[in-house]
N, C-alpha and C positions, 0 to 999 in steps of 0.2 A: 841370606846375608845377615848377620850380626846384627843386633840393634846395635851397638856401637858405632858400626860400622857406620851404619843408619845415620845414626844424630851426626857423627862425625860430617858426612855428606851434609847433610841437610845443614849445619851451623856452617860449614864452606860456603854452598849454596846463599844460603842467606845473605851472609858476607858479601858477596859477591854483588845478590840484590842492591845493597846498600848501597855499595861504590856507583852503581848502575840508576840508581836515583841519586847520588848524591849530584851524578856528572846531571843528570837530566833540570836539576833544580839551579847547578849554575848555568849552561847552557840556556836555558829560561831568563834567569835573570840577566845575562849578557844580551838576549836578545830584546830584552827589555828597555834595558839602557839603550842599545841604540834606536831604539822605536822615539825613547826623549831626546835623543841628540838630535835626531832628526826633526822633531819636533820643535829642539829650539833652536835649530840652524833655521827653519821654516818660519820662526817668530823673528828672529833676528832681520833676515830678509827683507820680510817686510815692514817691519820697522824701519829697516833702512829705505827703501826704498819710499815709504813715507816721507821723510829725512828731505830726501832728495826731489820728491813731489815740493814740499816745503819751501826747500832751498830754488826751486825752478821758477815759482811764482814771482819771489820775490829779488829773483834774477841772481842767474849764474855766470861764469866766466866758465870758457869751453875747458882748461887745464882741472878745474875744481868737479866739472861733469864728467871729466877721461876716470879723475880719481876714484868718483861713485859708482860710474860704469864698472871699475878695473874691480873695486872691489867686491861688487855686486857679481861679477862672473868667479871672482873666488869662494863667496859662498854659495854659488853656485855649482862648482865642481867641489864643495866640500860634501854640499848636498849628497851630490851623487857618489862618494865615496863611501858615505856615510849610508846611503841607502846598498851598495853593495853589500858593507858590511850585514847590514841588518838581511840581507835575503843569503846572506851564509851563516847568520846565527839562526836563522830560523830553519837551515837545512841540518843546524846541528843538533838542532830541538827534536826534529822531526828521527835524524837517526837516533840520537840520545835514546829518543823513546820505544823506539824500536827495537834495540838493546836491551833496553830496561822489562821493557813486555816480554822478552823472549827470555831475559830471565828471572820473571816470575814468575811464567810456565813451567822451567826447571824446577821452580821452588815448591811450586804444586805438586809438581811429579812425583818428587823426591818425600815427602809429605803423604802424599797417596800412597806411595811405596810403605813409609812407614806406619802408616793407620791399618792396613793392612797385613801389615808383617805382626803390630801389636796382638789386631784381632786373630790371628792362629797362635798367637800364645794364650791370646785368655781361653780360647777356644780349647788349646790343647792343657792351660791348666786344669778347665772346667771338667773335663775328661778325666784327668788324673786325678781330680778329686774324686768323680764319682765313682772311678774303679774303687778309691780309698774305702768310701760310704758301701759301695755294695762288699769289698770284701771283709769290712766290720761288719754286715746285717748278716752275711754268710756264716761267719765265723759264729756270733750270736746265735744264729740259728742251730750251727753244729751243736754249740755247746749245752745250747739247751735242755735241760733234764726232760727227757721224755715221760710221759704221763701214763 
């Protein structure tokens, strides 16, 4: 195959890499984000519920504890939405990378292929030169005045 060919592949390839980390570095950072959302739905909570500890002591009416309860189960199932989300960014991380590793194996391949392909040309320069050197030492030789 052509070294053009070659780099041609190989700058595809790469490409390719990039796109394949670019998804894996958002994919990360989305799953990151929701690791904090979850984290301050979880501060919130108990904050609130503090709140509410608070307001018990120093005495509630049953319509003001429906309200804390009610909203206390909405950050509760925000929770839990917010935790699905994060175990489906984190399954996206996990293919992202998957992807990503499989095509950097390509890139290596491709790469290999080409360091290879390099080394039989220097290989078959090195050759052509020395036929060069030995048919100058030949020639030299012929021409040589004999003694």
């Amino acid at each position: 195959m052509p070294m053009k060919q070659l780099d041609t592949i190989l700058k595809y390839e790469q490409d390719n890499e990039q796109r394949c980390a670019d998804q894996l570095k958002i994919a990360e950072n989305e799953y990151q984000q929701n690791i904090s959302r979850l984290q301050g739905v979880a501060d919130y909570r108990l904050e609130y519920m503090k709140r509410l500890s608070q307001r018990a002591q120093e005495g509630l009416d049953s319509a003001t504890y429906s309200h804390y309860h009610a909203f206390i189960a909405k950050l509760d199932t925000a929770s839990e939405q917010v935790e699905i989300a994060t175990r489906q960014a984190k399954a996206l991380v996990e293919q992202s990378k998957s992807i990503w590793l499989k095509q950097r194996q390509k890139v290596k391949a491709v790469e290999l292929l080409r360091d290879k392909r390099l080394a039989k040309i220097a290989v078959a320069a090195d050759k052509t030169e020395q036929k060069m050197f030995d048919e100058i030492a030949i020639q030299q030789y012929i021409r040589r005045p004999t003694r």
